[in-house]
N, C-alpha and C positions, 0 to 999 in steps of 0.2 A: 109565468109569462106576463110581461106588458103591456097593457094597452097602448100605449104612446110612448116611445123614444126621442127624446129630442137630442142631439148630436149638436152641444155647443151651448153653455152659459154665457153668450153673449149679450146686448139687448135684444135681440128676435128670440133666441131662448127661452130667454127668463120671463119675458112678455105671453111667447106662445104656452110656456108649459103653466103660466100662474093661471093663464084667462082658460084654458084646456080644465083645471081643475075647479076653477070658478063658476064654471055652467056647467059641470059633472062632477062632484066630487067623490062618487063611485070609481073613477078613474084610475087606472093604475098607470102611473107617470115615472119615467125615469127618466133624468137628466146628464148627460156626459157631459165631463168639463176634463182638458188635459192640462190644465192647471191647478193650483193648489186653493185657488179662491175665482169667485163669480166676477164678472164683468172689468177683466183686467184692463181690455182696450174702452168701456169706457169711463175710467178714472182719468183720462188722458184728453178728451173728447172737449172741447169747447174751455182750453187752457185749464183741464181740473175743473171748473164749471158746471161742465155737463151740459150740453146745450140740448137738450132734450125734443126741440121740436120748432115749429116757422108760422106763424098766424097770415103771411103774407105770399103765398105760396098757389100755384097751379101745376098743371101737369107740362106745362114749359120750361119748369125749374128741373124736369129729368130730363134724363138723358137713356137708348135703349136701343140695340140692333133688331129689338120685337117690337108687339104692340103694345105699349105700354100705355095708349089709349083707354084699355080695355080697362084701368085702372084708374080712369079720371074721376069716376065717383068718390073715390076714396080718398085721393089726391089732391082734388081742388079743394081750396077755403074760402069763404068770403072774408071781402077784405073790410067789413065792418064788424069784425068778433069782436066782442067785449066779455071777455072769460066773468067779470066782476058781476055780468047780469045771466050769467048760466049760459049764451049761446054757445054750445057745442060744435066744435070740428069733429069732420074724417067722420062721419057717423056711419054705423055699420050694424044696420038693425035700430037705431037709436043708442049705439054703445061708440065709445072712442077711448083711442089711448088715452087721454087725459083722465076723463074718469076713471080710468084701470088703474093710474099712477095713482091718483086720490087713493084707492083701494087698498091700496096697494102701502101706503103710508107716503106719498112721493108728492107735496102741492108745488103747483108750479108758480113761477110768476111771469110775467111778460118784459122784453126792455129790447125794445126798438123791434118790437113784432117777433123776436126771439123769446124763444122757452126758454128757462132754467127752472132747477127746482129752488124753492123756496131757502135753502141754506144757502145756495151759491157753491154747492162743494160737490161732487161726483161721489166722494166715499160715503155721502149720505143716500143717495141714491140706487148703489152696491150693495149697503147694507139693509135700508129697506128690503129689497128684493131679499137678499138672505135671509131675514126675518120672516118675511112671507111665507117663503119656499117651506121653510119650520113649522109655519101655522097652517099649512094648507099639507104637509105630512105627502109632499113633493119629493120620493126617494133620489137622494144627486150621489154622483160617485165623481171624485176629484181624481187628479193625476190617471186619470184613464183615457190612453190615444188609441182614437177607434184607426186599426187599419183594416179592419175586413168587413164590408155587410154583404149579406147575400138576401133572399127571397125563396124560399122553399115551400112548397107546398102552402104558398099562399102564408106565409107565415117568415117574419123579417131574422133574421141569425147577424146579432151584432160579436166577430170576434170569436164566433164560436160558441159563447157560452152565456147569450144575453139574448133572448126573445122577444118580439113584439108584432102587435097586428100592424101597427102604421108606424115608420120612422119620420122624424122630421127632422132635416138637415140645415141646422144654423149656426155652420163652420167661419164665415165669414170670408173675407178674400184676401188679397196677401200684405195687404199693408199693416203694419207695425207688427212683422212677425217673431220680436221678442214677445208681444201678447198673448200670441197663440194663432195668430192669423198668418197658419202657413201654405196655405192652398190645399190644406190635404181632402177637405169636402169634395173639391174638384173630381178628385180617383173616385172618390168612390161615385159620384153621379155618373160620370163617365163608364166606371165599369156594368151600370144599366142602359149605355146607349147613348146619355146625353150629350148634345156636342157645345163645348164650352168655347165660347168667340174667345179671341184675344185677349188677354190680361195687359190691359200700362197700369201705370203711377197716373193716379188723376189727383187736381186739388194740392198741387202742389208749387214749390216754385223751379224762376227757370233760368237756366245759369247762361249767364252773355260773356261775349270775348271785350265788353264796350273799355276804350283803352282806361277810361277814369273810374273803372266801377269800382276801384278801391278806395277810390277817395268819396266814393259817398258812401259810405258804411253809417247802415245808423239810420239816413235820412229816410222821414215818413212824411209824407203830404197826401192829398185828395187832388183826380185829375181825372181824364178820359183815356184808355188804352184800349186801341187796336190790334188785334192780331193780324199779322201778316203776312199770307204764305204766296210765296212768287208773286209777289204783288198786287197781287186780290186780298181784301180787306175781309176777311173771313164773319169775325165776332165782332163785338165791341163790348165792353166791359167801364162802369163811373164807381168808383170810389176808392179805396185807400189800398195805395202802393208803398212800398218801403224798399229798400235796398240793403242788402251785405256785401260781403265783399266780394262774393263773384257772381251775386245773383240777383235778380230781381223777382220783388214778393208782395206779398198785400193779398187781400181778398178777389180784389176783382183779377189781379195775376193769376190766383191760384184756380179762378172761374173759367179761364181762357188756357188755360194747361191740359185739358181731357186727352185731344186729339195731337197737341203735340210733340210727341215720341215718336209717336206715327208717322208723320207729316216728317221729322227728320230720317226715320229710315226709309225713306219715300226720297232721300236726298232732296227735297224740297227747302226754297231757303225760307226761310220763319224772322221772321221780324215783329218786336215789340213795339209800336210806334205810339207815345207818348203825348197827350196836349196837357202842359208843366199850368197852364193858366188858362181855362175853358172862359171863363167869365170874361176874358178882355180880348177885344178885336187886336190888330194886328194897328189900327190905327191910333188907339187909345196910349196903345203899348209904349207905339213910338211918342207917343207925344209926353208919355210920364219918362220917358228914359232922358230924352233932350233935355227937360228940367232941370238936370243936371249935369249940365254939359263940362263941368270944372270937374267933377268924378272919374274915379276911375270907373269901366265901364263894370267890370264886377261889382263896385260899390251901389252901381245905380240899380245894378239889376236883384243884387240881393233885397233891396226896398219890398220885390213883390214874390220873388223865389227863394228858396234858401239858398243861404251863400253859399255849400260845396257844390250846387248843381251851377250855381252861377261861374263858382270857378271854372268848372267843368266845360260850362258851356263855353266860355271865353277862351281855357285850353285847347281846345277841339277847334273852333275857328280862328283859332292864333291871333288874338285881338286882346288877351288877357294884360292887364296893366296898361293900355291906354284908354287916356282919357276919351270921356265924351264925345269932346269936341271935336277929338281928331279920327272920330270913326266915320268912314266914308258910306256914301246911300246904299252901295252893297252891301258892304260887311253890316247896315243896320237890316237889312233884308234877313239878310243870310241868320242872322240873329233872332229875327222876331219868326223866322221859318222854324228855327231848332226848336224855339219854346215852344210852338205850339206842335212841333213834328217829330221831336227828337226820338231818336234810333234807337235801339238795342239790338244787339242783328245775337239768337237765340242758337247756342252751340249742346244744348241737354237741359235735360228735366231732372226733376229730385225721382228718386229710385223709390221702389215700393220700400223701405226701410224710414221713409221722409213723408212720402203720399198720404193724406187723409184718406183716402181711398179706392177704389179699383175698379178701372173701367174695364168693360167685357164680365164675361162669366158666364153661368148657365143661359143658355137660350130662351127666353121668356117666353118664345111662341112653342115649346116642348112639354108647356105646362095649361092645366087648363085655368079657368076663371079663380077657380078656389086655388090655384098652385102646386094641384096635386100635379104628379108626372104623369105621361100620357106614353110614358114609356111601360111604366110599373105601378099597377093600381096599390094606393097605400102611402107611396114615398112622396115625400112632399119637400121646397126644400123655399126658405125664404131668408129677408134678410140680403145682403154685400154678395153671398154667392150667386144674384141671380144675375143676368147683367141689365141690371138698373144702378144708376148712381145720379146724382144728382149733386145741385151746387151747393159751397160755402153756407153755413146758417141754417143749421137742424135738420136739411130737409133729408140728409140722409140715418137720420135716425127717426125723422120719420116716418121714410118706408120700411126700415127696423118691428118700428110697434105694429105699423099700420097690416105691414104682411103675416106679421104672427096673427093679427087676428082674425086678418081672412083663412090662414088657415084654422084655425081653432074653431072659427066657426065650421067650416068645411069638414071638419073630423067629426065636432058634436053631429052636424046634421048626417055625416053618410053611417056614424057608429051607430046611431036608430033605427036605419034600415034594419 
């Protein structure tokens, strides 16, 4: 029999089952993985990178149908860390993931208040963790998909023929479910009572009917986006949008994506609304466009836009290929409104197959402080499965580390009773 089951080689896995044998190496740990190798989703995480975690972070940056309040201690950083002079984040007893990754063989470095590990590479961070799990004599069983746990006489039956005092469940949620992220964690919380809110695609991008969106394939810049649902201004979202060919994406897009899938089966109309140039009044604008009144008007506009948006824009208010001069005070109206207003009217979102991650999931108020279930003393489940999720830029790995170690902590201290 096991002392600890952790259900899922992911990073809440690998984090809870190394720091579990780290303050007890007494411990008898078994780790399920239904894959052939550890941390398949994240070698993919932060473009292969590995974005490991956010120095610039509070508990504003999640998102949660509980209280995910209850978790601010954990969650808040200050925003004067300096890793180089030892100030510690997320402290938990005086311990933090970062120092668990050091331990672990994993140094991080910082780049624009972003973790990554010191390679730059996910598969050093994978494999660290495998190393570990070796040196710490962490029993793992690959290619084994848990479909049954029960609780018997106070005693956890994984499958039938795998025992343990306390399970932890770090199945993930359903995004990139060639990874292994295929919601099956779900059933099994579920079949102890728990009620799992609604699963979308969060973090992802969002596909427009806008007539030129093919002609901006490609195009990235920096601007301001609104989200817009029946025309209340929901969010707002500053930094780097990009375009394909039937979609629009960037980070702060993918920041403003959580809630809308919902909002469309809600038959709600959703609009992306655009400012192409924040820094220039509407008066500035006109007065660099008229400069060049011999211009064609896309020519003049491309000076401060990119030219497919310019053509765009010109196409759309049927003004493309005349000159300057001969654009009338509306149509320069009408013009200096798009740049700073322009539409995207939103027909779908990218699918959990596309999603960084998944909004909904375990009910967070189901669990107590430590993350045990308050359904079934023992099970415990952290990590993507609960519904916490959070924005673009580490933060959702790291409630990854950060929940593995409340519960690790929470098992050392109830296994001493």
């Amino acid at each position: 029999m096991y002392d600890v089951v952790v259900i899922g080689a992911g990073a809440s896995g690998l984090m809870c089952s190394c720091a579990l044998k780290m303050k007890n190496h007494n411990l008898k740990i078994l780790l399920l993985e239904k894959n052939d190798k550890v941390g398949k989703k994240l070698l993919i995480t932060g473009n292969g990178r590995c974005n490991l975690g956010n120095l610039n972070t509070d508990i504003s940056n999640y998102n949660s149908s509980g209280n995910i309040n209850k978790f601010k201690k954990y969650l808040d950083i200050r925003k004067d860390l300096n890793l180089k002079n030892g100030i510690i984040p997320i402290c938990l007893d005086n311990e933090n993931y970062i120092e668990y990754l050091k331990c672990i063989g994993i140094i991080t470095k910082e780049d624009d208040k972003k973790l990554y590990p010191y390679s730059n590479q996910a598969i050093s961070v994978c494999k660290s963790f495998e190393r570990y799990l070796k040196y710490l004599n962490i029993d793992i069983k690959y290619n084994y998909d848990v479909t049954k746990v029960e609780n018997i006489n106070d005693v956890f039956s994984i499958n039938d023929d795998i025992k343990s005092k306390y399970v932890v469940v770090a199945t993930g949620g359903k995004t990139y479910p060639k990874t292994g992220s295929t919601g099956a964690g779900y059933e099994i919380l579920k079949k102890f009572g728990h009620k799992i809110e609604k699963l979308y695609p969060s973090l992802t991008y969002l596909k427009t009917d806008y007539k030129y969106i093919k002609d901006l394939f490609g195009v990235r810049f920096n601007g301001i986006v609104n989200l817009n649902v029946n025309g209340i201004i929901k969010e707002t979202e500053v930094g780097q949008i990009q375009f394909t060919k039937d979609s629009v994406s960037g980070i702060c897009v993918f920041n403003l994506s959580r809630n809308v899938k919902k909002y469309l089966e809600e038959k709600k109309k959703v609009n992306l609304i655009i400012n192409l140039v924040p820094d220039y009044s509407d008066y500035e604008l006109e007065r660099y466009i008229k400069t060049f009144k011999d211009y064609k008007i896309e020519d003049a506009l491309s000076g401060i836009i990119n030219n497919k948006i310019a053509s765009a824009i010109t196409k759309q208010l049927k003004v493309h290929g005349k000159l300057v001069k001969q654009i009338n005070e509306n149509e320069i109206k009408s013009i200096l409104f798009t740049i700073h207003n322009i539409c995207f009217n939103i027909i779908q979102t990218g699918d959990f197959d596309n999603a960084q991650v998944t909004s909904g999931g375990a009910n967070l108020d189901e669990f107590t402080d430590g993350l045990e279930s308050k359904k079934r003393k023992g099970l415990y489940a952290i990590g993507e499965i609960l519904d916490v999720d959070g924005k673009c830029g580490g933060y959702n790995l790291s409630w990854a580390f950060t929940s593995a170690l409340i519960v690790s902590n929470e098992i050392i201290k109830t296994s001493r009773k």
